[in-house]
Every structure is written in C-alpha cells, then in structure tokens.
C-alpha positions, 0 to 999 in steps of 0.5 A: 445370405450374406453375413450381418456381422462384418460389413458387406463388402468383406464377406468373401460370398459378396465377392463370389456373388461379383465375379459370378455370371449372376452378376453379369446379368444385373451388372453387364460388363460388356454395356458398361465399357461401351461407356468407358473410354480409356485407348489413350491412357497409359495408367489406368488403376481398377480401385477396389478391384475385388477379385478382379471382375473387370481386369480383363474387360479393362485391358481389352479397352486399354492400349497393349502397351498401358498398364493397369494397377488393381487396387485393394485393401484385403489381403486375402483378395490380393492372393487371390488376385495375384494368383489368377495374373501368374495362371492366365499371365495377364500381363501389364498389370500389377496387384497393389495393397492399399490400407483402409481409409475414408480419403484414398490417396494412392500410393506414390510409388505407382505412376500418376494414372489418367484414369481410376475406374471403381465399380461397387466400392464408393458406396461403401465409404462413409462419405463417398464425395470425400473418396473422390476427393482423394481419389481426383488428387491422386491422378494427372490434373487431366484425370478422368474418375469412372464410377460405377454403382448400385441404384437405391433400389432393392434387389435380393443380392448384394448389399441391403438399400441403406447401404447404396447411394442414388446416382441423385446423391453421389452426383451432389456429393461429386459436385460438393466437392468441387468434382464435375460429372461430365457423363451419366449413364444408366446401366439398367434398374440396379446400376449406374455411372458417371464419368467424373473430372476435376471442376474449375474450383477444384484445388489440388495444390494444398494435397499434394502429397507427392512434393 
C-alpha cells in the first residue's frame, strides 16, 4: 500500500513497484520500444528516470556511440542510480540531478538532446501540457518528445485515477500548447503513448535560455 502522506510518486515502494516484474507485465518494455525509434539520436535524455527502468532498453534502441542522460529530482534515487552504472559499467550514460518544477528547462550544461523519452512522470505535474512545453524548448528544434503514461483507469498499483491523465486530455493539453502529436500507440488497457514534435506555431525563441 502506498503512502497517502507524500505524493505518489516519492514513495520509494512506487518506485520498487516500477523496476519490478510486476510492472513489466502491465507496462511491457519490450512493446513500448517497438514504438520508439531513436538509432539515429546522438542524445537522448530518460526524464524522470526513476531508478532507472528503461535505461538499458533505451541503450539497446540507441547507437554504441550516443549517449543517454538519465534525468531525476530525488537525490536518493540518483544514488541508487548511480550505483547500479559503476555495478553493471553501463557506459554512455550520465546521472543528472534536476530541481523540482512545473516548466523543465534541462540543464544547459548537458548537449541539446534529439529525443527526451519520459514514462510515468508528466502525469504527476500540475499541468502536464506545460511540462512538454519546457520539455520541447529543451531539445534541437528537430526534437522528438516520447510520452509514456497510465490510461484513466483503476488499477490496484500505482497511483490512484484522479491522479492520471487520459491519453484524451494529454494529447489536448499537447496541442494547447502548440505541440503536435505525430504518433499515438496503445500499450494495453493501463498505458498509453505518443510521439510528440514541436507544431508550426510553435515558438522557442522567446525561451531560449541558452543565449
């Protein structure tokens, strides 16, 4: 049972509950990346990585060479993280600590990455259109934004339905924002995604924190 007292998705048994084999039975790795096409990508940045479900699934989809930014706010997370690429030496990978906020802007140290991919996480933002917002500006203007997240449905596990957003609403809250959701998918009955690209009227220039 999941704590009531701290948001969901701090309470480190949800994050058991998404690296278990629990998990890969409603959340199927291996179908999810059958939608995810990132060979080409030189940068690629996991946000919201948890402990880390999808890094390795990530790196067999990416070039040898390309590199993967795993992107969290937890500290407790990130050690644990960070342990777990010195135990199995996963290489091309760095660990980045990002604060708490409703409009990510990632870090301008790290390189401009060609694809963010972020599974279970923009549900948990108070405006998960305004996430993708941050999140688009963040990457090259050819960027590609993959979201993965829970259907509007009940389901013993993981957060309570008030707290997901229907592929419906996430897709409006997408376009709201100018976005443009080039590719939907079904996982099954508990998960969805979407393959989301900056839309004509998109503008970046006004966000441009890098200059």
């Amino acid at each position: 049972m999941i704590s009531q007292e701290i948001d969901y998705y701090e309470d480190m048994k949800y994050q058991d509950f998404l690296l278990s084999s629990r998990r890969k039975i409603i959340c199927p790795p291996e179908k999810i990346m059958y939608y995810i096409e990132i060979k080409d990508a030189l940068n690629v940045a996991d946000f919201g990585m948890g402990k880390g479900f999808f890094t390795h699934y990530l790196k067999k989809k990416m070039d040898k060479d390309a590199h993967l930014w795993g992107i969290d706010y937890q500290q407790e997370i990130l050690d644990l993280v960070l342990k777990r690429k010195v135990e199995e030496n996963i290489q091309n990978f760095t660990v980045v600590h990002m604060d708490k906020t409703e409009h990510p802007l990632l870090p301008n140290w790290i390189p401009l990455p060609d694809v963010i991919f972020t599974a279970m996480c923009l549900s948990t933002f108070p405006d998960p259109g305004f996430a993708m917002d941050g999140l688009i500006r963040s990457m090259k203007p050819e960027g590609r934004l993959f979201v993965i997240d829970w259907a509007k449905v009940e389901f013993p596990e993981g957060p309570a339905i008030k707290d997901k957003i229907s592929f419906d609403k996430m897709k409006y809250l997408a376009e709201y924002h100018k976005l443009k959701v080039v590719n939907a998918f079904t996982v099954n009955e508990f998960v969805y995604g979407m393959e989301i690209i900056a839309g004509p009227d998109f503008k970046t220039q006004f966000y441009d924190y890098r200059e």
